[in-house]
py3Dmol code that shows the C-alpha trace and the ligand (Angstrom):
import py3Dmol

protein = """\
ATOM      1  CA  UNK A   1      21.160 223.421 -52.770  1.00  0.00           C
ATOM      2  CA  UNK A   2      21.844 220.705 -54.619  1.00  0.00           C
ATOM      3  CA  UNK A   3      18.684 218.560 -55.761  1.00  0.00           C
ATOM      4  CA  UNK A   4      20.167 215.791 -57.406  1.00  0.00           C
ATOM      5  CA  UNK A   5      20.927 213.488 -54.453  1.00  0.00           C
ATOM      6  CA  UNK A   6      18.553 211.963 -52.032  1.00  0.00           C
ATOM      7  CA  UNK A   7      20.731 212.685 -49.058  1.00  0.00           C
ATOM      8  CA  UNK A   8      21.904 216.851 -49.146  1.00  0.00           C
ATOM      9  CA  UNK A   9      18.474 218.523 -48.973  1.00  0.00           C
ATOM     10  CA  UNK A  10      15.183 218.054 -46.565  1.00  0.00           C
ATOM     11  CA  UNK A  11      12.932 215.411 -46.191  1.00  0.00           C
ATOM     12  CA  UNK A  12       9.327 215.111 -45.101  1.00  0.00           C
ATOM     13  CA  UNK A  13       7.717 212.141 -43.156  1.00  0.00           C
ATOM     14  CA  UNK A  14       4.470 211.194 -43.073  1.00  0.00           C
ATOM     15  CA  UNK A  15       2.630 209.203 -40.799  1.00  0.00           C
ATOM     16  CA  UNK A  16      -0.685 207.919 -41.810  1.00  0.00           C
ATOM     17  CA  UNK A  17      -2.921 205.093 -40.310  1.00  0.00           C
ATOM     18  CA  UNK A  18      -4.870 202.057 -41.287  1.00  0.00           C
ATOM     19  CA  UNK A  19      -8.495 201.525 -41.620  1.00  0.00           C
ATOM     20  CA  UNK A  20     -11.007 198.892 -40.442  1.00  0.00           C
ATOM     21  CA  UNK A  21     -15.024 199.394 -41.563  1.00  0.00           C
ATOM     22  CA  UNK A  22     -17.115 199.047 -38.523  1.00  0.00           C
ATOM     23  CA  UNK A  23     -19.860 199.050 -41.179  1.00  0.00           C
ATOM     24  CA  UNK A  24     -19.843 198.664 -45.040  1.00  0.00           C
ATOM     25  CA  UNK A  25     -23.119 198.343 -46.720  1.00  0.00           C
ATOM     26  CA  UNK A  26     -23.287 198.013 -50.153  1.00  0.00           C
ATOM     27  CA  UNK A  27     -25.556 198.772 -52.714  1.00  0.00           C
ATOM     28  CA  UNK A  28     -26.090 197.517 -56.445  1.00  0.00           C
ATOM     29  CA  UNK A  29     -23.377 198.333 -59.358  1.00  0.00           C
ATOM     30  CA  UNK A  30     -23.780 202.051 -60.650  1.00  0.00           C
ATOM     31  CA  UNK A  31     -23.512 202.638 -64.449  1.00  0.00           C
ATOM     32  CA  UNK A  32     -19.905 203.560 -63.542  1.00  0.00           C
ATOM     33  CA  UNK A  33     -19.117 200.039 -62.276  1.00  0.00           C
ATOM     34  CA  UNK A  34     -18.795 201.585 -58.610  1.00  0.00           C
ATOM     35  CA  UNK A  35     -21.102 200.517 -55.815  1.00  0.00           C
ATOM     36  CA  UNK A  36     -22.607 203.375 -53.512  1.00  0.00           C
ATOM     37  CA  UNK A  37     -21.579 202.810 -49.798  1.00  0.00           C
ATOM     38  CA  UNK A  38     -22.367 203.616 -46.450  1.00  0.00           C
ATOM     39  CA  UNK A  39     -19.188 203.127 -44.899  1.00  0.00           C
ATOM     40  CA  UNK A  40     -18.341 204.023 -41.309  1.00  0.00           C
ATOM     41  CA  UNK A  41     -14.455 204.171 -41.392  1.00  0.00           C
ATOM     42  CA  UNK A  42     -12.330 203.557 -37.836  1.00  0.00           C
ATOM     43  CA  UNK A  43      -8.935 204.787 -38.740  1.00  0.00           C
ATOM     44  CA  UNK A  44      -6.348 202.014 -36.508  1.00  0.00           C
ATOM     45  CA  UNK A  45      -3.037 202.323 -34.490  1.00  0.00           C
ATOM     46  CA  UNK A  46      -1.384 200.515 -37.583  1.00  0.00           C
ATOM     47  CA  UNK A  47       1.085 202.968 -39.617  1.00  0.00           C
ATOM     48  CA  UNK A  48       2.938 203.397 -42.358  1.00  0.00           C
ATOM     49  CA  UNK A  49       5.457 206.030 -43.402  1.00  0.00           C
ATOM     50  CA  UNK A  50       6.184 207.797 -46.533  1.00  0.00           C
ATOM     51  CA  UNK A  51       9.192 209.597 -46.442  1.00  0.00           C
ATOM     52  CA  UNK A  52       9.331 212.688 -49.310  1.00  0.00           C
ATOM     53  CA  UNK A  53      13.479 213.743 -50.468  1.00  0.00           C
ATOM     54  CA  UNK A  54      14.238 215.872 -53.612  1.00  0.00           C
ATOM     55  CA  UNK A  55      15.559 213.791 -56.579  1.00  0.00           C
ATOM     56  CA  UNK A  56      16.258 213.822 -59.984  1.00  0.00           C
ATOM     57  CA  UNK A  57      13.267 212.290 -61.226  1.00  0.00           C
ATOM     58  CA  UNK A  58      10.019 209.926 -59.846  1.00  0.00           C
ATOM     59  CA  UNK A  59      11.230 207.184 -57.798  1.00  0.00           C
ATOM     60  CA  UNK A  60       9.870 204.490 -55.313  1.00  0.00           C
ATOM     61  CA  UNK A  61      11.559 202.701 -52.807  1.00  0.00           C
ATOM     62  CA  UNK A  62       9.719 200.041 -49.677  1.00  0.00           C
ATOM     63  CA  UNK A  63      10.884 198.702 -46.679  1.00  0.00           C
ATOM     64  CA  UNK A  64       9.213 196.121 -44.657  1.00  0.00           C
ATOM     65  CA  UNK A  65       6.617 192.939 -44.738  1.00  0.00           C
ATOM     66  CA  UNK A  66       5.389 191.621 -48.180  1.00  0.00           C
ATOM     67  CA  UNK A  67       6.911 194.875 -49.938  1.00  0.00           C
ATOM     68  CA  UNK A  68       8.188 192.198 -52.628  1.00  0.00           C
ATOM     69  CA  UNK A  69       4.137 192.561 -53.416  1.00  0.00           C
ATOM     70  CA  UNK A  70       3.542 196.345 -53.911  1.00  0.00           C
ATOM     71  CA  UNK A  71       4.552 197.772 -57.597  1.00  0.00           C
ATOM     72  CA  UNK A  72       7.731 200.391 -57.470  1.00  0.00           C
ATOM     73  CA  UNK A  73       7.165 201.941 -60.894  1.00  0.00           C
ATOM     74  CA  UNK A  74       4.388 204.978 -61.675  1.00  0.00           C
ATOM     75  CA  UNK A  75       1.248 202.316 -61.502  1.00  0.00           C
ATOM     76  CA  UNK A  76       2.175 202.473 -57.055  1.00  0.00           C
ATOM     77  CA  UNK A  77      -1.053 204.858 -56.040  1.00  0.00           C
ATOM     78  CA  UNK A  78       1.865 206.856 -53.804  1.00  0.00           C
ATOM     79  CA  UNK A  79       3.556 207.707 -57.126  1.00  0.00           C
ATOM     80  CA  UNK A  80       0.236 208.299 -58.698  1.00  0.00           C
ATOM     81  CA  UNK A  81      -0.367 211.161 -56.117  1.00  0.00           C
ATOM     82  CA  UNK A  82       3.043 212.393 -56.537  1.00  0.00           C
ATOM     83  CA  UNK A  83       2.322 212.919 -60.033  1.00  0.00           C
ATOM     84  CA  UNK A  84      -1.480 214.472 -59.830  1.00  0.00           C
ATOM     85  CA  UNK A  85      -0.140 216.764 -57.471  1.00  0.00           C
ATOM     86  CA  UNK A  86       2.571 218.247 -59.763  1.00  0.00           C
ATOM     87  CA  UNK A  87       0.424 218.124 -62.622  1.00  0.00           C
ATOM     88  CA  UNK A  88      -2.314 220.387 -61.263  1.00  0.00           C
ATOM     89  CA  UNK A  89       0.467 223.007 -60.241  1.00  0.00           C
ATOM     90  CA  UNK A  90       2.200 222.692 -63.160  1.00  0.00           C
ATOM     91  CA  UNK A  91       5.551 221.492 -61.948  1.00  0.00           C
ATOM     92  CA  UNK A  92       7.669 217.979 -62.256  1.00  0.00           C
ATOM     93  CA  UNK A  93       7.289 215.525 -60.182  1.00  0.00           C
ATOM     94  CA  UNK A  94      10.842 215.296 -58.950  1.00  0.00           C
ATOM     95  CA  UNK A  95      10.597 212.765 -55.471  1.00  0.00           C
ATOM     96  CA  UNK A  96      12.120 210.369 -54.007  1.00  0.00           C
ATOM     97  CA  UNK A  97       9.450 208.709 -52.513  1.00  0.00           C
ATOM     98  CA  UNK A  98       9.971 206.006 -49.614  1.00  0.00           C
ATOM     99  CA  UNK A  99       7.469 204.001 -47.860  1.00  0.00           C
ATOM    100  CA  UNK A 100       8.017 202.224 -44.447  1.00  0.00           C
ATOM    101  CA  UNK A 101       4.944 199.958 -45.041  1.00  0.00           C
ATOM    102  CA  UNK A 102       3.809 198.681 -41.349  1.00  0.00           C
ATOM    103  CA  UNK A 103      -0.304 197.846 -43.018  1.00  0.00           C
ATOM    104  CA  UNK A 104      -0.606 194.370 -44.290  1.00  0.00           C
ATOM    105  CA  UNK A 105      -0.418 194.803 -47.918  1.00  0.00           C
ATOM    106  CA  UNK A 106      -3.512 193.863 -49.892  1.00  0.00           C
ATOM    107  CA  UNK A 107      -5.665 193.126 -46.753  1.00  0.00           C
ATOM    108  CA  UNK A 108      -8.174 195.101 -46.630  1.00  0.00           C
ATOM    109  CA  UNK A 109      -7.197 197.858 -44.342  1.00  0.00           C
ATOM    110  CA  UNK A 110      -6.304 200.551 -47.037  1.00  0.00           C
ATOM    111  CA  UNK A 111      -2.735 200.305 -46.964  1.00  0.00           C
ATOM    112  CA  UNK A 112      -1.896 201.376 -50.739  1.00  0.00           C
ATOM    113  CA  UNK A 113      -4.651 204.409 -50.258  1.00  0.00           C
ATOM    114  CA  UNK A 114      -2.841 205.046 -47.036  1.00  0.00           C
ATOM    115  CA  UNK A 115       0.341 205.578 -48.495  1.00  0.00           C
ATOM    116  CA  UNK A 116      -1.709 207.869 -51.522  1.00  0.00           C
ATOM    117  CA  UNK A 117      -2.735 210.124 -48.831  1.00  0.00           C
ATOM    118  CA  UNK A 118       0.466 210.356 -46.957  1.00  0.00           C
ATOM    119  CA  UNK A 119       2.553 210.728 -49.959  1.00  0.00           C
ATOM    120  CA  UNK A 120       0.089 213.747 -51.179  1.00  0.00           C
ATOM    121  CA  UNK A 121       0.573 215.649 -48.028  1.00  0.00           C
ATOM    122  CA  UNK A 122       4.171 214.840 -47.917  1.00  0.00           C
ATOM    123  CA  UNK A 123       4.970 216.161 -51.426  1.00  0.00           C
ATOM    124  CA  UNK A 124       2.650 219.416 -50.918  1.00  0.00           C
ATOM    125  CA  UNK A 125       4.692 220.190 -47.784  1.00  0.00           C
ATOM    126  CA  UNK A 126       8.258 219.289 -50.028  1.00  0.00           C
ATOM    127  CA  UNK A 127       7.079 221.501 -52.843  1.00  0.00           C
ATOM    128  CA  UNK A 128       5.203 224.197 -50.820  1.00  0.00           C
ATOM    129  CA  UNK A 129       2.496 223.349 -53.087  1.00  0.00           C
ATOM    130  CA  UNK A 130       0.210 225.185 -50.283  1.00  0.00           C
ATOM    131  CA  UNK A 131      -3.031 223.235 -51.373  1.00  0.00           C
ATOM    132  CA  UNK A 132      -6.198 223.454 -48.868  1.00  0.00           C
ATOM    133  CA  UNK A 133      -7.576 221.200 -47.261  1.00  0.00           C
ATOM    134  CA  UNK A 134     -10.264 220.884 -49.504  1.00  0.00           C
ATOM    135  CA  UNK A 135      -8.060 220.612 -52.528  1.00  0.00           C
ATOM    136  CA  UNK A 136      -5.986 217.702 -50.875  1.00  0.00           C
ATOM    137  CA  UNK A 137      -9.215 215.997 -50.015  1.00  0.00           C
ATOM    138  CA  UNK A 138     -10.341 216.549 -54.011  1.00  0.00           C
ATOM    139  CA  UNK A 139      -6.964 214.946 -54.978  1.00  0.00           C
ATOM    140  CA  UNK A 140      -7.447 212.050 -52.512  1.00  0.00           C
ATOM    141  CA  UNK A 141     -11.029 210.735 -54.375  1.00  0.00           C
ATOM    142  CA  UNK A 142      -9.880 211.058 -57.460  1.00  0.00           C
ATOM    143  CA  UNK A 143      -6.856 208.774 -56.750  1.00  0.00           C
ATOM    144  CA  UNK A 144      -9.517 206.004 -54.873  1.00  0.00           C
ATOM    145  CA  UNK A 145     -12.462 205.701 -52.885  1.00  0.00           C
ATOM    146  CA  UNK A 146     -10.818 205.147 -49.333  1.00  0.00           C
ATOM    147  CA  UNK A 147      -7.354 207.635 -49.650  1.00  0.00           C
ATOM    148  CA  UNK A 148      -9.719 210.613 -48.708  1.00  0.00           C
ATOM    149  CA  UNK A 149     -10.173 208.823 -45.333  1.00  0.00           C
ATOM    150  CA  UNK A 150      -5.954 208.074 -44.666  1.00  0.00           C
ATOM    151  CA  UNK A 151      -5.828 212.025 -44.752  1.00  0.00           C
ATOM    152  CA  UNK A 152      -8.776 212.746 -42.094  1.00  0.00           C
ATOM    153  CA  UNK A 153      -8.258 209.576 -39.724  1.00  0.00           C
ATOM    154  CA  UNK A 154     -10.766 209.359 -36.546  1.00  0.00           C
ATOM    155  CA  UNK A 155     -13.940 207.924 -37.516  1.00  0.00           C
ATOM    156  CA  UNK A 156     -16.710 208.907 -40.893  1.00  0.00           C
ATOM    157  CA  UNK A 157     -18.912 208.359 -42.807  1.00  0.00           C
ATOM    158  CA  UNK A 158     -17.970 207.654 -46.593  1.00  0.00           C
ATOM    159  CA  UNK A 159     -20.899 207.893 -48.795  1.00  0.00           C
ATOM    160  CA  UNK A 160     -21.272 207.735 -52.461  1.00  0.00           C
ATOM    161  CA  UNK A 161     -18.153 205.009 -53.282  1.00  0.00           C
ATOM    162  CA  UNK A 162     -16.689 205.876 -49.836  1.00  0.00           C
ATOM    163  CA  UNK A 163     -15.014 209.622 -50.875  1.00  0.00           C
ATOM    164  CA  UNK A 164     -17.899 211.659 -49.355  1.00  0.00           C
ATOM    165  CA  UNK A 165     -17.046 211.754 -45.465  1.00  0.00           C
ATOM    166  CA  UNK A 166     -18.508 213.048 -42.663  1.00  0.00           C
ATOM    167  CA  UNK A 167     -16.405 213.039 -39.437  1.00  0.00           C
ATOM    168  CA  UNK A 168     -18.266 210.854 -36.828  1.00  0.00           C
ATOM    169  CA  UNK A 169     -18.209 211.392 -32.749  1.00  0.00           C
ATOM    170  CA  UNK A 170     -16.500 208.724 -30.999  1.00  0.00           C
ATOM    171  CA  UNK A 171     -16.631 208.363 -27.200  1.00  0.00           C
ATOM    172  CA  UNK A 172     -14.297 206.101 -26.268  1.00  0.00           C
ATOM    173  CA  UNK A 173     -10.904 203.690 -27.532  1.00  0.00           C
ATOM    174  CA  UNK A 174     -11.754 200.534 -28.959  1.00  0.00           C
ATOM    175  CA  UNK A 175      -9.475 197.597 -29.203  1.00  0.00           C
ATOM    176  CA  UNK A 176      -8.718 195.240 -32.463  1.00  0.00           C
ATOM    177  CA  UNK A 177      -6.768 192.109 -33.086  1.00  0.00           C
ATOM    178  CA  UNK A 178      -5.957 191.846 -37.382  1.00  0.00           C
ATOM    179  CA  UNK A 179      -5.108 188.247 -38.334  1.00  0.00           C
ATOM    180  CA  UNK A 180      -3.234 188.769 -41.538  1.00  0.00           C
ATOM    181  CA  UNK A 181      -3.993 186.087 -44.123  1.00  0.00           C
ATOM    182  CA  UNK A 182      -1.809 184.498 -46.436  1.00  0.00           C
ATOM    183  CA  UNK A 183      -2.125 186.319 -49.804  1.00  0.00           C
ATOM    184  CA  UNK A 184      -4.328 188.982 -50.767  1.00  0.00           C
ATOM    185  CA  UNK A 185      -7.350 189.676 -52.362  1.00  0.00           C
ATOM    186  CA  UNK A 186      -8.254 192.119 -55.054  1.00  0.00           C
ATOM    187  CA  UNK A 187     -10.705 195.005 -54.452  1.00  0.00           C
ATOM    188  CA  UNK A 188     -12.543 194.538 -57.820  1.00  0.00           C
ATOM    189  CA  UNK A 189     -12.107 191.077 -57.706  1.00  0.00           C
ATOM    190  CA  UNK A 190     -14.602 190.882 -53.887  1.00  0.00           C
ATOM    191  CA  UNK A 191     -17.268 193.710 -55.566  1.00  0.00           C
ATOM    192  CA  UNK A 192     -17.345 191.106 -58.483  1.00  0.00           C
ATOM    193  CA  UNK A 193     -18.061 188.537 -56.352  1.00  0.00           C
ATOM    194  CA  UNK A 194     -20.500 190.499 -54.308  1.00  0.00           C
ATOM    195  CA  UNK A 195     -22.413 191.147 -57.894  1.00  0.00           C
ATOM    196  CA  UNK A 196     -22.101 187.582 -58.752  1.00  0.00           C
ATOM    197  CA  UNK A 197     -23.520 186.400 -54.739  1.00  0.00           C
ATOM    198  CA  UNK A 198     -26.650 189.224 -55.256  1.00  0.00           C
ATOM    199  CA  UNK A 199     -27.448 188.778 -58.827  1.00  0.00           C
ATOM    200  CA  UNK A 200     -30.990 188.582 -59.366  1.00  0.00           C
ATOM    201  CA  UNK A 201     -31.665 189.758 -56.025  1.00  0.00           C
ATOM    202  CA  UNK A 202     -33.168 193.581 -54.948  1.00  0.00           C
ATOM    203  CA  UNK A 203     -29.902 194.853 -53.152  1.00  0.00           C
ATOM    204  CA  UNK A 204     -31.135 197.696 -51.038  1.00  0.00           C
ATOM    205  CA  UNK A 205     -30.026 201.379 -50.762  1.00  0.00           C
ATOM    206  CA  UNK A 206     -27.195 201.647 -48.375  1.00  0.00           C
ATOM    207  CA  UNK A 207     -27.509 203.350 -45.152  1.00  0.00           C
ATOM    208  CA  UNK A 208     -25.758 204.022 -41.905  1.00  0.00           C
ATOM    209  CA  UNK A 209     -26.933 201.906 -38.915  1.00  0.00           C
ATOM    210  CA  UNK A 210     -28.193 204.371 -36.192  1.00  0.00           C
ATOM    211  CA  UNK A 211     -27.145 201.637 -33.423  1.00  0.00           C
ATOM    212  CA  UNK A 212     -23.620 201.316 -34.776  1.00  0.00           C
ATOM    213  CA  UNK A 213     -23.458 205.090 -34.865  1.00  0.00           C
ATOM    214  CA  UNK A 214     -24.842 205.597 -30.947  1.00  0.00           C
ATOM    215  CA  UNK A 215     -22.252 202.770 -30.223  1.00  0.00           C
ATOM    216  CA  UNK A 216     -19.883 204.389 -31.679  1.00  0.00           C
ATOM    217  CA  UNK A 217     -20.556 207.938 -29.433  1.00  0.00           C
ATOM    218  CA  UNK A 218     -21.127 206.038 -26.816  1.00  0.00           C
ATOM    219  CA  UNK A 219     -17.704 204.792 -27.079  1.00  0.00           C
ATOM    220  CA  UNK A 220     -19.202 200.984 -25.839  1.00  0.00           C
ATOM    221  CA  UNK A 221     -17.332 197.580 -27.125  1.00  0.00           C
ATOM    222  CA  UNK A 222     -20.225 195.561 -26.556  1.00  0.00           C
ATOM    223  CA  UNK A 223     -22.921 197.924 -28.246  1.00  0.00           C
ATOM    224  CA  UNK A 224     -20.195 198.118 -31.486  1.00  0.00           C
ATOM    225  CA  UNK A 225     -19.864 194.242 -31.376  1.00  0.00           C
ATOM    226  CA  UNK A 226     -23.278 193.843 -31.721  1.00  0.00           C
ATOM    227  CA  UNK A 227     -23.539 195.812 -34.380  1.00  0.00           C
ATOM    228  CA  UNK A 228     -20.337 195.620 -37.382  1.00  0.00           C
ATOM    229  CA  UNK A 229     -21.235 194.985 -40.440  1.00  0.00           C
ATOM    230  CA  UNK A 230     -19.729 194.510 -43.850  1.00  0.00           C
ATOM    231  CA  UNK A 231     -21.713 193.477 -46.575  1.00  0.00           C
ATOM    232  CA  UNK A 232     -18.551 192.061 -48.870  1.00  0.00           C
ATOM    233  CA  UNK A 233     -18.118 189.406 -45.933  1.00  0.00           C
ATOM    234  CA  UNK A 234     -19.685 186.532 -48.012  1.00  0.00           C
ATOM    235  CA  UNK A 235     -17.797 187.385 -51.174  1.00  0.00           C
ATOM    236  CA  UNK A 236     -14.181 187.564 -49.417  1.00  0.00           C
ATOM    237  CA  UNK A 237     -15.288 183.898 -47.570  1.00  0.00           C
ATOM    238  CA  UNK A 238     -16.235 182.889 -50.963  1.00  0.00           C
ATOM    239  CA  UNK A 239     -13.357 183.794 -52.797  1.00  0.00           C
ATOM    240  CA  UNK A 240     -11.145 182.711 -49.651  1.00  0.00           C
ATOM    241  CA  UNK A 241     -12.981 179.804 -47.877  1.00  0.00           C
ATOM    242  CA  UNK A 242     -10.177 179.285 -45.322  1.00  0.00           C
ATOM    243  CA  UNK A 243     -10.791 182.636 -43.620  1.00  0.00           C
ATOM    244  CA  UNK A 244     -14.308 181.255 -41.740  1.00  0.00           C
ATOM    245  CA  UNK A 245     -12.059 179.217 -39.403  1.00  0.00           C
ATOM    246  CA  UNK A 246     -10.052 182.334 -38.263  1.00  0.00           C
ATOM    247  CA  UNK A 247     -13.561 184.122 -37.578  1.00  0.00           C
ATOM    248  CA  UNK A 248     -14.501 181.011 -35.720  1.00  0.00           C
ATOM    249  CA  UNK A 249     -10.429 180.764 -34.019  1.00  0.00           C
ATOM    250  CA  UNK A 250     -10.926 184.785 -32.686  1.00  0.00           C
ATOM    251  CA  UNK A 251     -14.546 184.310 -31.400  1.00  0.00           C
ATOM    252  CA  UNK A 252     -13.278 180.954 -29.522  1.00  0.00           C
ATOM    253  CA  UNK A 253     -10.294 182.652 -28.193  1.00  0.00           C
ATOM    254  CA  UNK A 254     -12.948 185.596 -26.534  1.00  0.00           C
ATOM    255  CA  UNK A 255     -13.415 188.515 -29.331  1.00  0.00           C
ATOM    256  CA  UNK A 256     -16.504 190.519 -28.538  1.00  0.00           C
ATOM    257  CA  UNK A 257     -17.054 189.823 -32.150  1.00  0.00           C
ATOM    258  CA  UNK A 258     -15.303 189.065 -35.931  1.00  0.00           C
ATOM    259  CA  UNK A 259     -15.683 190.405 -39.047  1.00  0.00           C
ATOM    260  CA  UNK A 260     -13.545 190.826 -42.165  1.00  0.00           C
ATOM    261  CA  UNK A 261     -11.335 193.792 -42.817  1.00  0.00           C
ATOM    262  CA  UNK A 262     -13.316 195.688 -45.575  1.00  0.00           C
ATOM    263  CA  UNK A 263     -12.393 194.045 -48.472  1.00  0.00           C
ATOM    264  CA  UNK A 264     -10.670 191.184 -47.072  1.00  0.00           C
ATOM    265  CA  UNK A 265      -8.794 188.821 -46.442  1.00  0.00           C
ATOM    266  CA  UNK A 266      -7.162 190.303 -42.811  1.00  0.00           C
ATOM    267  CA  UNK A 267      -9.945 190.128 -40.406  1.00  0.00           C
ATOM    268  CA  UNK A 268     -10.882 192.064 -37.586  1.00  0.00           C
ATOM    269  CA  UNK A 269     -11.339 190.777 -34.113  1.00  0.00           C
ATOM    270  CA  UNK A 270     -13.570 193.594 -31.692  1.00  0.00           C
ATOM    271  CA  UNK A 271     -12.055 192.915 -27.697  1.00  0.00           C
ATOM    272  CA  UNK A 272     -12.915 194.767 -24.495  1.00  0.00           C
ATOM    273  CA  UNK A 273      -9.466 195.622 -23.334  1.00  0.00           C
ATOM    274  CA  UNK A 274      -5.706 196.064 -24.173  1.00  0.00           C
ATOM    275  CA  UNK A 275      -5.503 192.107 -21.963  1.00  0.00           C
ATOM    276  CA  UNK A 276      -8.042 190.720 -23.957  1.00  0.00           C
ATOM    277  CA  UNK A 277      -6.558 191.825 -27.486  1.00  0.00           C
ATOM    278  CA  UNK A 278      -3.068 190.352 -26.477  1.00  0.00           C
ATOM    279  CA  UNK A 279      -4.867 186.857 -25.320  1.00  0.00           C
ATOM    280  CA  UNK A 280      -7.022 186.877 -28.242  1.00  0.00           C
ATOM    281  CA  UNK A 281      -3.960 187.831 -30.842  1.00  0.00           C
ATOM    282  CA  UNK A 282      -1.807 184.611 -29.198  1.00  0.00           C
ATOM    283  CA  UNK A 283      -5.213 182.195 -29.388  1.00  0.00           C
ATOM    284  CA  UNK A 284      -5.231 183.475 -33.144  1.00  0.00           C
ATOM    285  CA  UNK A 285      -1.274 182.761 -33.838  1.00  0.00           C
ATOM    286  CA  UNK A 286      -1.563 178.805 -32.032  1.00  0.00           C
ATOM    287  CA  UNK A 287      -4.683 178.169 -33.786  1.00  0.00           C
ATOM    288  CA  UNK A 288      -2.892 177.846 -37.487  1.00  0.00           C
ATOM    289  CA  UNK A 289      -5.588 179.730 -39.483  1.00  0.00           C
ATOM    290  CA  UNK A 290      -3.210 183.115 -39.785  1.00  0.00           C
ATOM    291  CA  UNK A 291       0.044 183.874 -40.892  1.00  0.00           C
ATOM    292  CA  UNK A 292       0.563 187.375 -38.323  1.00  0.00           C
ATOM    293  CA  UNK A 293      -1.556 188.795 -35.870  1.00  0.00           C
ATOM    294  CA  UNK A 294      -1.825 192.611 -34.875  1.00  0.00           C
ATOM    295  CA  UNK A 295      -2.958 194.702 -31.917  1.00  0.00           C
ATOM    296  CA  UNK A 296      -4.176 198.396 -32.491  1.00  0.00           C
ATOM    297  CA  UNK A 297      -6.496 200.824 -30.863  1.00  0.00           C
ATOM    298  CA  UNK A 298      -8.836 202.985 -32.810  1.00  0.00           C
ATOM    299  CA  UNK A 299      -9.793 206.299 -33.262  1.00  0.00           C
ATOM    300  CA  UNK A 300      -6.356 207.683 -34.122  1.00  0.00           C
ATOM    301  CA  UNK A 301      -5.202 210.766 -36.236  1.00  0.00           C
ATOM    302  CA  UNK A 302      -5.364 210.624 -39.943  1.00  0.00           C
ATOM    303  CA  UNK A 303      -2.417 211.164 -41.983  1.00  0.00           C
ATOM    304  CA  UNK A 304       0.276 213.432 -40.066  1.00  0.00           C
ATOM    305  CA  UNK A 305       3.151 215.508 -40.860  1.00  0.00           C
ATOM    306  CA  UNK A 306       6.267 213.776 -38.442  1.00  0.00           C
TER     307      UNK A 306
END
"""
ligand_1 = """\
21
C5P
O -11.675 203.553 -55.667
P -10.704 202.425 -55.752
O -9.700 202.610 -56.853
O -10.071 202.076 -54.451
O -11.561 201.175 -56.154
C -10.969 199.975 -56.576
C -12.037 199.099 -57.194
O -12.943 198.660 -56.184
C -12.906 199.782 -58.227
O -12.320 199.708 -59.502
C -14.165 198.977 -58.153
O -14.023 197.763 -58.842
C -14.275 198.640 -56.678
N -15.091 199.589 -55.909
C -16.465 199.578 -56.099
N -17.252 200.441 -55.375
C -16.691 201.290 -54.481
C -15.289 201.310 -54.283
C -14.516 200.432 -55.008
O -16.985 198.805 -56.893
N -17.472 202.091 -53.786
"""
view = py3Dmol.view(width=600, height=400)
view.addModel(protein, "pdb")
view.setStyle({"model": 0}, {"cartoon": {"style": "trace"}})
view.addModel(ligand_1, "xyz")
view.setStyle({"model": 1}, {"stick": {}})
view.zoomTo()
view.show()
């Protein structure tokens, strides 16, 4: 077999999904600089792909929108995983790694942990690394707070900074518009803001909403409109004012409700049907306050050997 071209020895594709928060509370800066979370994670029907192929050494390639915006060198989180995972076994870290990137980049929907996660399980499959489930999971938190969630999909509960999950009954499809901003906004950059918008103030502990988790099993749009939350809202509108008047656009055009995408700045437009979503996604494009809107359904499967 010869390793030293991209094209004369077997790939492996992953497939792994995007995330909205149906709820993100927020508590007050640990010692660590983290924030403890209760986050209720809805994996989405948006994808990327990482394709794993033998090489001679690490290497990143990217296909698709805004990929002019994602780092190629060892600082890309998918490399980052490439690398953990052949330094706990021991072994270099010899990938071609290629991501078909289909999550807006920067927006909020966990598109660089995504491709983490996929490129994790796609190098353990390449290398026969043979790691558990358990061990992947490990792997995913210490490369970020959200990549634990690309592997498992569905719907859970992150607690801690978001890596502790607990898979979360769903009873039903719900449907999602994303208006993709211009730009993106930095993680750290919103959960500085949110310390700068609540200094002073007595944040409180942050827990799971029990209506938001019966809406959730009950699998009812309405019930789960009334109740999203995300507590780094006001520090994504602050640090990108422009985004109130696509809230306002969606909930115009007929969303059940609006909400930005975790850390912002795509937001997330809740709509009863599949109709409804491709309505509200056109209202969203003629009203001038996006540059791309999206339709997915949610639960789907976390990250997925193709
Ligand atoms: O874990 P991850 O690398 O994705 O986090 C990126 C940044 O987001 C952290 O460096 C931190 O500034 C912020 N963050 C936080 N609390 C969390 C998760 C992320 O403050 N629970």
């Amino acid at each position: 077999m010869n390793l030293g071209t991209d094209t004369t020895t077997t790939s492996i594709t992953v497939r792994v999904p995007a995330k909205v928060n149906v709820q993100l509370a927020v508590g007050a800066a640990r010692p660590d600089g983290f924030h403890d979370l209760a986050n209720v994670f809805l994996a989405v029907g948006l994808h990327d792909e990482v394709t794993a192929t033998p090489a001679d050494t690490l290497r990143i390639t990217a296909e698709g929108h805004d990929v002019d915006r994602i780092p190629l060198d060892r600082t890309n989180l998918a490399a980052r995983a490439a690398e953990l995972l052949a330094a706990r076994h021991g072994i270099e870290p010899r990938v071609h790694l290629h991501i078909r990137k289909d999550i807006p980049v920067a927006g909020g929907m966990a598109g660089g942990s995504a491709d983490a996660a996929a490129a994790l399980l796609a190098c353990d499959t390449l290398w026969s690394t043979g790691s558990t489930r358990e061990e992947l999971l490990a792997l995913c938190a210490e490369l970020g707070s959200d990549v634990p969630f690309s592997l498992v999909g569905g719907a859970a509960l992150g607690r801690g900074r978001g890596e502790l999950l607990t898979p979360l009954p769903v009873g039903g499809t719900f449907h999602w518009v994303f208006a993709v901003a211009d730009g993106g906004l930095s993680t750290p950059a919103v959960y500085g803001e949110f310390d700068r918008l609540t200094a002073g103030t007595a944040v409180p502990e942050p827990e799971p909403a029990p209506d938001l988790l019966a809406a959730l099993e009950s699998g009812d749009a309405t019930a789960l409109a009334a109740s999203l939350t995300n507590d780094l809202q006001p520090a994504a509108l602050s640090l990108c004012p422009p985004l109130t008047a696509t809230l306002s656009a969606g909930t115009t055009a007929g969303a059940l409700a609006a909400l930005v995408s975790g850390s912002g700045p795509t937001t997330a437009f809740l709509v009863k049907d599949a109709e409804t979503a491709r309505e509200v996604a056109s209202a969203l494009l003629a009203s001038g306050t996006c540059r791309q809107t999206r339709v997915a359904e949610g639960p789907v499967a976390g990250a997925t050997v193709l």
